[in-house]
C-alpha positions in Angstrom: 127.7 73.9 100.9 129.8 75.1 98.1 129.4 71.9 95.8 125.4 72.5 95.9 125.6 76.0 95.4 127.7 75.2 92.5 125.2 73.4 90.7 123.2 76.3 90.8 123.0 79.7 88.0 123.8 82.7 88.6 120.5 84.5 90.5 119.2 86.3 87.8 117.5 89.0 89.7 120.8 90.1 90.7 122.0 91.1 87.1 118.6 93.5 87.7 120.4 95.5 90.6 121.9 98.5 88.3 118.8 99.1 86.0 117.0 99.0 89.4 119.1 102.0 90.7 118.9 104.1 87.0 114.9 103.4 87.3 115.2 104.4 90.7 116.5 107.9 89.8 113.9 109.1 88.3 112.4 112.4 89.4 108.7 110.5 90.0 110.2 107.5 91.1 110.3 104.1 89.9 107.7 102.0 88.4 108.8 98.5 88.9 107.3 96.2 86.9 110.0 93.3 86.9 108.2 91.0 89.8 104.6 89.4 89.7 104.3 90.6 93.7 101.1 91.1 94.8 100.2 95.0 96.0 97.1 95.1 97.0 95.7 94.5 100.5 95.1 90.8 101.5 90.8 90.7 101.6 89.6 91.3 105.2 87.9 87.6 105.6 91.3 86.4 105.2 93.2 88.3 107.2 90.1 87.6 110.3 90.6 84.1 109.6 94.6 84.5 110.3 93.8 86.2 113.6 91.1 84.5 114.3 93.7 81.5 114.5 96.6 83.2 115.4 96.5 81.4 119.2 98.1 78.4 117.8 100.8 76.8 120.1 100.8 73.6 119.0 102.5 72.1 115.5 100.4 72.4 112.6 100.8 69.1 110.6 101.6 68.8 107.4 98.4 67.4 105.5 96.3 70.4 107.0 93.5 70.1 109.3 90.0 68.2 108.1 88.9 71.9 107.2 91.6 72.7 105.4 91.5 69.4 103.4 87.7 69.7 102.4 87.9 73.5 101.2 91.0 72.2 98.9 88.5 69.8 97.4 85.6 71.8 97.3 87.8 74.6 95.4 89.2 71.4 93.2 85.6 69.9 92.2 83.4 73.7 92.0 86.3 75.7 90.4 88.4 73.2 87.9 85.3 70.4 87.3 87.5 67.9 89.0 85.2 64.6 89.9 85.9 62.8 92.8 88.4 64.3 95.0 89.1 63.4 98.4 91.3 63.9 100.9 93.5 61.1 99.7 93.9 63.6 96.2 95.3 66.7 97.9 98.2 67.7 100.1 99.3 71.7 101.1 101.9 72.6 100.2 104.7 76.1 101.9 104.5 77.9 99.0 104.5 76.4 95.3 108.4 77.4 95.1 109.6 75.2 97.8 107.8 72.2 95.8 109.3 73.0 92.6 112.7 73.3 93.7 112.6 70.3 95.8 110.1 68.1 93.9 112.8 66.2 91.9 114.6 65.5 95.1 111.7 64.0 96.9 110.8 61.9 94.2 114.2 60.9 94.0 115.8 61.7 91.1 119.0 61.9 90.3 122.0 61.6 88.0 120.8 60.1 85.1 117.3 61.0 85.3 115.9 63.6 83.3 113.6 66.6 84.3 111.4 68.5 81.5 109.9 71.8 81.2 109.0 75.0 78.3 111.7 76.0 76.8 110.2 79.8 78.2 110.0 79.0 82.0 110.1 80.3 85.6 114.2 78.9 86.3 113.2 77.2 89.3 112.4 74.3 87.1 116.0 74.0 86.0 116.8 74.7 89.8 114.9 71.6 91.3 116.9 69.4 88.4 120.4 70.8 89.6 119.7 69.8 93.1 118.8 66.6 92.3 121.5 66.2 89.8 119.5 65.1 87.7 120.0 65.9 83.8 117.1 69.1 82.9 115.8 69.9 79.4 113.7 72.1 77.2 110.7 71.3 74.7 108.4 73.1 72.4 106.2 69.8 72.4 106.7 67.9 75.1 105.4 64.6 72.8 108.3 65.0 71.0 110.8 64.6 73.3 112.5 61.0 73.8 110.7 59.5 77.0 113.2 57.1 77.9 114.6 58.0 81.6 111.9 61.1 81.6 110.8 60.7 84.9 109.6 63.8 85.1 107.1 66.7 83.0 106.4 69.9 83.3 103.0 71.5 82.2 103.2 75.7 82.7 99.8 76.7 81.8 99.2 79.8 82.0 102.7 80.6 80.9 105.3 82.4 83.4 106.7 84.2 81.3 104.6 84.2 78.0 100.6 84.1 79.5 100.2 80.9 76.7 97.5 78.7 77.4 97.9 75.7 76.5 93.9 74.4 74.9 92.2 71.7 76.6 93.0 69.3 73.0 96.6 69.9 73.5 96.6 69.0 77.3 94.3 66.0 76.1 97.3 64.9 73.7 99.9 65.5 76.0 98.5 63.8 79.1 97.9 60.6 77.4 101.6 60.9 75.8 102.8 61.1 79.1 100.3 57.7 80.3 101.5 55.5 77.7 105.3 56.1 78.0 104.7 56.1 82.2 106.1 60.1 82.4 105.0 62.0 85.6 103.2 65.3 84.9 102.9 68.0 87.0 101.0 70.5 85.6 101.8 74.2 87.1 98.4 76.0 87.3 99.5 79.2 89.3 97.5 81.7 87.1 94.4 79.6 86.3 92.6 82.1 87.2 93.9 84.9 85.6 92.9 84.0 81.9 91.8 87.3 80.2 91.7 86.3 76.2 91.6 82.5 77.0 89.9 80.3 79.6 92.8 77.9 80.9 91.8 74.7 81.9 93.3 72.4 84.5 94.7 68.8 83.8 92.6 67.7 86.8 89.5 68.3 84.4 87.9 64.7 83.0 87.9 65.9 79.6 91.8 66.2 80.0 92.6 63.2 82.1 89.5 61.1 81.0 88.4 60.7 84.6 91.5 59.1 86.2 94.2 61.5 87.9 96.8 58.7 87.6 100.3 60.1 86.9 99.0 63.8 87.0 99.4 66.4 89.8 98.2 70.1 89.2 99.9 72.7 91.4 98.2 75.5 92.7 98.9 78.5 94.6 96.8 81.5 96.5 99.8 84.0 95.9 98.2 85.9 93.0 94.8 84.8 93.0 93.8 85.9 96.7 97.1 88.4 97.2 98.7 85.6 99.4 102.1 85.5 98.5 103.5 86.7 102.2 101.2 83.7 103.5 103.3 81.1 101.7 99.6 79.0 100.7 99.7 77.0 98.0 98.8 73.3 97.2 98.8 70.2 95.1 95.7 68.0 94.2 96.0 64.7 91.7 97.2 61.5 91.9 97.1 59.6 95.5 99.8 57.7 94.6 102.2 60.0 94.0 101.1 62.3 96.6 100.8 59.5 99.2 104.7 59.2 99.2 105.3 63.1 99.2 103.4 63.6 102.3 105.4 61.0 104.2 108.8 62.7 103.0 107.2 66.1 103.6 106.2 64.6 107.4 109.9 63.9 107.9 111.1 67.1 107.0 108.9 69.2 108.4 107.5 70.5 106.1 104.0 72.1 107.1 102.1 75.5 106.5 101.5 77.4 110.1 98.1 76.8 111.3 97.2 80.2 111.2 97.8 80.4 107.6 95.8 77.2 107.2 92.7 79.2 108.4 93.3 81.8 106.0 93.4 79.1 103.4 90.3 78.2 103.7 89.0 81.5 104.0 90.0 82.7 100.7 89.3 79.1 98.9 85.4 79.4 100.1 85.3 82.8 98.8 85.1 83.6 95.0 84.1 87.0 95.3 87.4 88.7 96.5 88.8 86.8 93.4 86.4 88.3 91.2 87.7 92.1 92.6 91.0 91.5 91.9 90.9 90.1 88.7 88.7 93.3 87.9 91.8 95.4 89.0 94.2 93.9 87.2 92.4 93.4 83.9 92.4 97.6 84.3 95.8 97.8 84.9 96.2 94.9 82.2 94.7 97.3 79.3 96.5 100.4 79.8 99.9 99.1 80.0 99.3 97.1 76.8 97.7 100.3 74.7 101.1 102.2 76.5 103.4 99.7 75.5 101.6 99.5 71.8 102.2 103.2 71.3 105.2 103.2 72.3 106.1 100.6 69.7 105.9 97.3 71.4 104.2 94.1 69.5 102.7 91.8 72.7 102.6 88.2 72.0 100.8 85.7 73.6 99.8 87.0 76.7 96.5 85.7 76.8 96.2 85.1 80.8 98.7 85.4 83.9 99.7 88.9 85.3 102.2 89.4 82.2 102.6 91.1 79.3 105.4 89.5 77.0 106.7 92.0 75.2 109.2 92.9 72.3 111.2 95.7 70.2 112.8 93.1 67.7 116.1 93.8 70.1 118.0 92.4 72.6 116.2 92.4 75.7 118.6 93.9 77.6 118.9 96.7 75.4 115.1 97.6 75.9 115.4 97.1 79.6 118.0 99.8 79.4 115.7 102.2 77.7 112.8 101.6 80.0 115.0 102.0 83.0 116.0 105.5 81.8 112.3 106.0 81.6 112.0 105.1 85.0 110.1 101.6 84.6 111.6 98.4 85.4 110.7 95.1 83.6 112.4 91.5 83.4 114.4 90.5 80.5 113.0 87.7 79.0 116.9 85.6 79.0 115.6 84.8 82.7 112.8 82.5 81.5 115.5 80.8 78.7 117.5 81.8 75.6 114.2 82.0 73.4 113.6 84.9 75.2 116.5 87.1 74.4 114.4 89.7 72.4 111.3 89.8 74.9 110.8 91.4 78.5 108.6 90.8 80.7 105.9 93.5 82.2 104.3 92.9 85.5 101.0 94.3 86.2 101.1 94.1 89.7 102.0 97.6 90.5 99.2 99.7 92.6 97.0 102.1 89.8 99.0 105.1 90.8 102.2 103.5 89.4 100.7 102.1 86.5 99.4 105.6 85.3 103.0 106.8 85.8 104.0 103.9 83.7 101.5 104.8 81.2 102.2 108.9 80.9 106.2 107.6 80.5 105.1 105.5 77.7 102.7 107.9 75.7 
């Protein structure tokens, strides 16, 4: 056990733990802003289509039920313009974090293989490369980087951390890159719909892949969008050939979402009006943490969608996630997401209203 662990980092959340316990001392408590966890209650049709299933003694399998299968491509085709989906384009998935940790290892990399993602990035990207031993690098451009024995891309748009959206030109250019050098992309689409100065677009649309979803995947997950993240619901949808192979893998290890949760799935994906109430709370809580953190002498950059504000003082991050601590806020240095971000944080705005004021009045 100890030679995997050793390929790993160091958790970064732990090096959080004694700015969590100064922002805990405050006299009003602590506003923590650090994690992108939803607060807010999980919409009623959801949680009746968990009970409503929750007499399920038999195994779930891993490809989903019919039910489950067709509300995936519905969502696919009505929300992203996808063409043509079937059953054959999708696959469930426990949670989007299992399948990037594990995807290099189930398409099986390894040593001498190389993995790409942002140079600003969730660290499970680099996580899934270590486990597969495979080698792991950063890009600004991802045309840029030398394809040979890049087996595997990594799209982030919207950004974790950043909220950058990559425009539907650049995804154009990137995706047919990726075609004529035959590099897998899998495009992380968690916050697709959570664009608030930008309108992300998916590489499953036909302007981006021209019609053919051959050596794409987009990865998509109900945690923020439908305040799922307890459910574990998420999903892939994109190239049958690729996913094909996954699925069988997946099958031998067991690797299926509970039926009840399945239900709920498809309660939330048939649904776009719960979506349009959260979005509406967190654009509220979006505006007055970034007029807060403006007065109080933060510039935000990029930002654009996601539940995010990427923020910076022109110091080192760790030195303004000491000041905000004392103020009783805690926020996420931006060294988590890669050494580019050593003079940003990161500001969740997932807390409930209540904290958020308290952020706010702290701020101003």
């Amino acid at each position: 056990m100890s030679a995997v662990s050793d390929r790993l980092p160091t958790f970064p959340w732990d090096k959080l733990e004694p700015y969590k316990k100064t922002a805990s001392a405050h006299p009003d408590g602590i506003v923590d802003l650090s994690v992108g966890t939803p607060v807010d209650p999980v919409p009623e049709l959801i949680q009746k289509a968990l009970i409503d299933a929750a007499d399920s003694p038999g195994y779930p399998t891993v490809w989903g039920t019919p039910a489950l299968r067709d509300a995936i491509t519905g969502w696919v085709e009505r929300r992203l313009g996808a063409r043509e989906v079937t059953h054959r384009h999708v696959l469930p998935i426990v949670g989007s974090k299992e399948l990037v940790a594990w995807l290099p290892t189930q398409l099986g990399l390894g040593p001498g293989d190389r993995v790409a993602h942002p140079r600003l990035a969730y660290p499970t990207y680099e996580v899934g490369a270590r486990l597969a031993r495979a080698d792991h690098e950063v890009y600004d451009d991802p045309t840029e980087l030398d394809p040979r024995g890049l087996k595997l891309l990594w799209l982030n748009s919207p950004s974790n951390p950043t909220g950058k959206v990559l425009a539907k030109p650049e995804l154009t250019r990137i995706v047919a890159w990726a075609r004529s050098h035959g590099v897998l992309v899998f495009s992380d689409e968690c916050y697709l719909e959570l664009g608030w100065d930008a309108d992300p677009v998916s590489v499953l649309h036909p302007d981006v892949n021209g019609g053919s979803y051959e050596g794409i995947v987009a990865v998509h997950s109900l945690s923020k969008r439908s305040n799922l993240a307890g459910y574990r619901a998420a999903f892939l949808a994109g190239d049958p050939d690729v996913l094909g192979p996954l699925l069988q893998i997946r099958k031998h290890g067991g690797m299926m979402t509970s039926a009840p949760t399945q239900a709920a799935v498809v309660a939330a994906l048939g649904d776009d009006e719960h979506v349009r109430v959260q979005r509406d709370r967190y654009a509220a809580r979006r505006d007055a943490l970034r007029a807060a953190l403006e007065s109080h002498g933060f510039r935000i950059e990029h930002s654009e969608a996601s539940l995010y504000l990427w923020a910076t003082k022109g110091e080192s991050c760790w030195t303004t996630v000491s000041a905000l601590a004392d103020l009783g806020i805690l926020v996420a240095p931006g060294d988590f997401y890669g050494e580019a971000g050593a003079q940003h944080v990161r500001v969740a705005f997932t807390a409930t209203d209540e904290r958020v004021r308290a952020a706010v009045q702290r701020l101003t």
